[in-house]
N, C-alpha and C positions, 0 to 999 in steps of 0.2 A: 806517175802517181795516179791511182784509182779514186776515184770519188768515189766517201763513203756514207755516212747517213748526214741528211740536212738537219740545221738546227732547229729549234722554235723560240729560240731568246738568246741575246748578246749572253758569251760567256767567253770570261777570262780564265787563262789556264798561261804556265811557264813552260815552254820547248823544255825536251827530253833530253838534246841534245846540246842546242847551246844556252839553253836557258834564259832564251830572249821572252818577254812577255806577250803574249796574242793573244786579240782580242778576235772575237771570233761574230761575225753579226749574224740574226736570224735570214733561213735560207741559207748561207755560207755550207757548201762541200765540205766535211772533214776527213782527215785524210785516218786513217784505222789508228796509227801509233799515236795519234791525239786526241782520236775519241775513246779509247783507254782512261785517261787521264781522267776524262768528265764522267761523274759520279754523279749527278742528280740526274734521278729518271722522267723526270720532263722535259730536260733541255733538247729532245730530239723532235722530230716531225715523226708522225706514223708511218711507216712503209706503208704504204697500200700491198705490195707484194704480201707480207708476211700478215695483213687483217686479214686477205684473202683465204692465208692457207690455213690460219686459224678460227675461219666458221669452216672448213670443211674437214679438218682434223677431227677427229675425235667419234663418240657415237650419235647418231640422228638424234635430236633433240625430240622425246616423247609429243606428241599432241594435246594440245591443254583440253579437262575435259569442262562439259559445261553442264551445270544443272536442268534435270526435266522439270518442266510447268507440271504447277500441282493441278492434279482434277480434282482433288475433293475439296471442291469450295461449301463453305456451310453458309 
C-alpha cells in the first residue's frame, strides 16, 4: 500500500470493500481507493510538492506598478 495524501481533520468514511466503518485521524496516510470516497476539500493537508509546482506554472506574474510624486506642488 502507497501512502497517499495526509489529512487535516478526523473524517469518517464506510470501506469500499467490506464496508467496515474508518475513522480516519488528522495526519493519518490515506490509501488512494479511500481518499476517492472523501469529498470535502479541506479534509487534506497541502502538498507542498504541488504549491510548489503551482507558483511556477503558469505565466510570470507582471510587476506592480507604483505612482510618481507629484512636483507640482502649489
Amino acid at each position: 500500500m502507497t501512502a497517499g495524501k495526509r489529512l487535516a481533520a478526523a473524517v469518517h468514511v464506510q470501506h469500499p470493500t467490506s464496508g467496515e466503518r474508518l475513522v480516519l485521524l488528522p495526519g493519518d496516510p490515506v490509501p488512494p481507493e479511500i481518499a476517492e470516497l472523501i469529498t470535502h476539500p479541506d479534509a487534506f493537508l497541502p502538498d507542498p510538492d504541488e504549491d510548489d509546482n503551482a507558483e511556477n506554472s503558469g505565466p510570470p506574474a507582471k510587476p506592480t506598478r507604483s505612482r510618481k510624486t507629484r512636483t507640482d506642488n502649489e
